[in-house]
Structure formats: C-alpha cells, structure tokens
C-alpha positions, 0 to 999 in steps of 0.5 A: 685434222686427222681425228676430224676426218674420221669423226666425220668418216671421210677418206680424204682430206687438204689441209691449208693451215692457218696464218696467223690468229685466221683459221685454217682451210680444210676440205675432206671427201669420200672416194668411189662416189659415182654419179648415175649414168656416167654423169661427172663434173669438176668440182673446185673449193675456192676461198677469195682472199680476204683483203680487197686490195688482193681480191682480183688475185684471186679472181686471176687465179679462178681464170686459170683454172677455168681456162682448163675446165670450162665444162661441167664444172662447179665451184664451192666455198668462200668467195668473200665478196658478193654479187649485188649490195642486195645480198647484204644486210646491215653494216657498210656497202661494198664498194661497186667496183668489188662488186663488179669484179666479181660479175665480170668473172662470173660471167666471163666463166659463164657461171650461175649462182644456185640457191636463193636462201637468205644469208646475212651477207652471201660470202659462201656459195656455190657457182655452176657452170651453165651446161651443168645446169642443164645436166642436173635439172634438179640440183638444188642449194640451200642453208643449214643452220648450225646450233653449234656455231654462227657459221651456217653450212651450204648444201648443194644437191644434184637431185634435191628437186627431183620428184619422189618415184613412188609415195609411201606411208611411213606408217607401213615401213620401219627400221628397227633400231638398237635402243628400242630394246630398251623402250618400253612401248617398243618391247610392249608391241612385240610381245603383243604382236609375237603372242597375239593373232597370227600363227606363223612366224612372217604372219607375227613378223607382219604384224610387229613391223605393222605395230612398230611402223605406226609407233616409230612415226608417230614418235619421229613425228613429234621429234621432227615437230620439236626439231622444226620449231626451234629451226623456225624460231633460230631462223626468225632470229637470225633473219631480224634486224641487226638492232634486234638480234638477240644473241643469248636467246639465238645461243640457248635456242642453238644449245636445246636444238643440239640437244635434240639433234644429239638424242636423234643421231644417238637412237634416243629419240623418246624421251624427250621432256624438255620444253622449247615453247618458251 
C-alpha cells in the first residue's frame, strides 16, 4: 500500500487487510487540508459487514460513534445494504427487514443520503448529517465511472453546486504544457507570434498566449468530446437491462477510454486518431 500511496500522492493511509480470498480496505488522505471560513466536519469511512446475519453489528457500532459526533458530521463507503428495493436493479429483493434496519439508523443519527445518480445496486454512499447540509448548501455527490475496473468511484463535493463567480473564455487563458515543445502547430504559433506584429516583448508574449489560447481550446475540446462519448456509450451500457449487458463491448469501451484518459493525464493530448464511433 505504501507504493499506492505515493502513486497517488496521499500522506496517510489505514490499512484493514483482507480476510480470506476478500479484498482489504483501505483509506489514504491529504494533510493540512482547511476548508474556508473555519467550516470543519467529522468524517467517517464505513464498511458494513457482508453478512446479513452480522449487518446490525454493524448498525451498533455506527451508533457509538454517532453518539460521540452527532453534528457536522459525514460518513462515506460501503454500507452493503440499501435504503429501498427501488435502488436495485435486477437479481433477488432484500428482505424488508435489512432494509429497515438501515432506515431505522439513518434516521435515528439523522442523516441524509446525497446524490441521486444511478447505481445498479446503491451499496456505496455517502450519508450527512442534516446541520451539515445546511453548512454546505452546494455539496454535491455523484458516480465516476471506471474504465479499468466495474467497480465505480463516489465523488462528494462540498461545493459542486456552487455558481461560478465570474465567466470566462477559455480561448483567452492558457497554461502552457511541456510536450507542446514537441508539437508542431504549437511551435509554429510561437514562432509566428514572436516574428510577426508586436515589438516589444509583453506585446509578443499577448499575442502567443491570444495564439495558444485558441488552439489549446480547440484541441481540448475535441479531446473532451472523444472522452465524453465514450463516458455516454460506457453509461448507456451499463445502465441497460441485465439480459442485454454486453460485457466484451463494456470491456473494449473501458480499454479505449483509458487510452484517452492516459494521453490526456500525460500531456499528449493531440494525437489522437483512434477511432470510438464504431
């Protein structure tokens, strides 16, 4: 876990190791994170326990720690048991009494579940408490999909609402990236920009970041489009009927995504030829 950690440059790290052929829990986090205007909350990692036989030790042990907490406080992971038969789709109903054993501490900590994005079966959420709620009136939750894996990731933003202060062009900004200097449109516009026109050197640099602005947009935005297509086709296909999921299309869709999320991570954002309409 150690390497996972710095791969994903995160100072800490709990480990649980696994039991068994089950896989291990983790959870790694960044220090001297603060939120803006002394805002703070308690946040918890739960995993319910698997068996159903042994799910309201589980329930018990979220109590305790409520009893401590109470306010201000969020919880995050795998409860291993839903709110209503509603949120799954496909295979047998959970029994109602699994069902209301969760309700019933839900309520009794008065939490609220945030985010209404489709998941096959919601085992994985995050729960608030309602004075947090009114502390962060623009968080916001939702599902990312994995190309790499069929197991989706949760996003919880405290500010994923939040309107955006001021609009912008991004034709106008740019941020220059290493592996332009082995783009040949990219060094064609600075030559262009630093020989042409202006005089003086802001003159010349106004005028290359104008040039590079409008062709970085331009090349992200076809980018994104290729990304947001395949998102949308994984999506549908994962959203379908279990009698019509098809798992080799959902596999080679996942593989050419990674791709494209690979070469965008890396700088390499331009050379993209390969085709996803097919």
């Amino acid at each position: 876990m150690a390497s996972i950690r710095s791969k994903c440059r995160e100072e800490g790290c709990l480990v649980v190791n696994a039991i068994g052929q089950s896989g291990g829990l983790a959870m790694m986090w960044k220090d001297g994170i603060k939120l803006e205007n002394n805002k703070s909350f308690h946040f918890t990692g739960f995993y319910g326990n698997t068996d159903p036989n042994k799910r309201q030790s589980s329930w018990d042990i979220l109590r305790k720690v409520g009893d401590t907490i109470r306010e201000k406080w969020i919880i995050g992971g795998d409860f291993n048991a839903i709110l209503d038969n509603a949120e799954k789709v496909g295979g047998r109903r959970k029994p109602n009494a699994l069902i209301d054993d969760f309700r019933a501490v839900v309520d009794e900590l008065s939490l609220n579940k945030e985010g209404d994005a489709f998941v096959k079966e919601r085992l994985d959420r995050f729960l608030i408490s309602s004075c947090n709620v009114a502390c962060f009136p623009f968080m916001a939750t939702k599902v990312i999909r994995q190309f790499a894996s069929d197991h989706d990731a949760n996003l919880l933003d405290i500010e994923g609402r939040k309107p955006k202060e001021q609009i912008t062009d991004s034709r106008l900004n740019f941020r220059y990236d290493v592996y332009w200097a082995k783009d040949k449109e990219a060094k064609n516009i600075i030559k262009n920009a630093w020989h042409n026109g202006a005089v003086d050197i802001m003159g010349k640099i106004i005028r290359m970041g104008h040039g590079l602005g409008n062709w970085q947009y331009q090349k992200y935005k076809r980018l994104r489009k290729q990304i947001g297509t395949l998102q949308m086709k994984i999506n549908n296909i994962i959203d379908e009927q279990r009698s019509k999921y098809d798992g080799n299309k959902l596999k080679d869709l996942r593989l050419k995504l990674g791709k494209l999320l690979d070469k965008e991570e890396q700088g390499d954002k331009w050379n993209i030829d390969e085709g996803i309409h097919r």
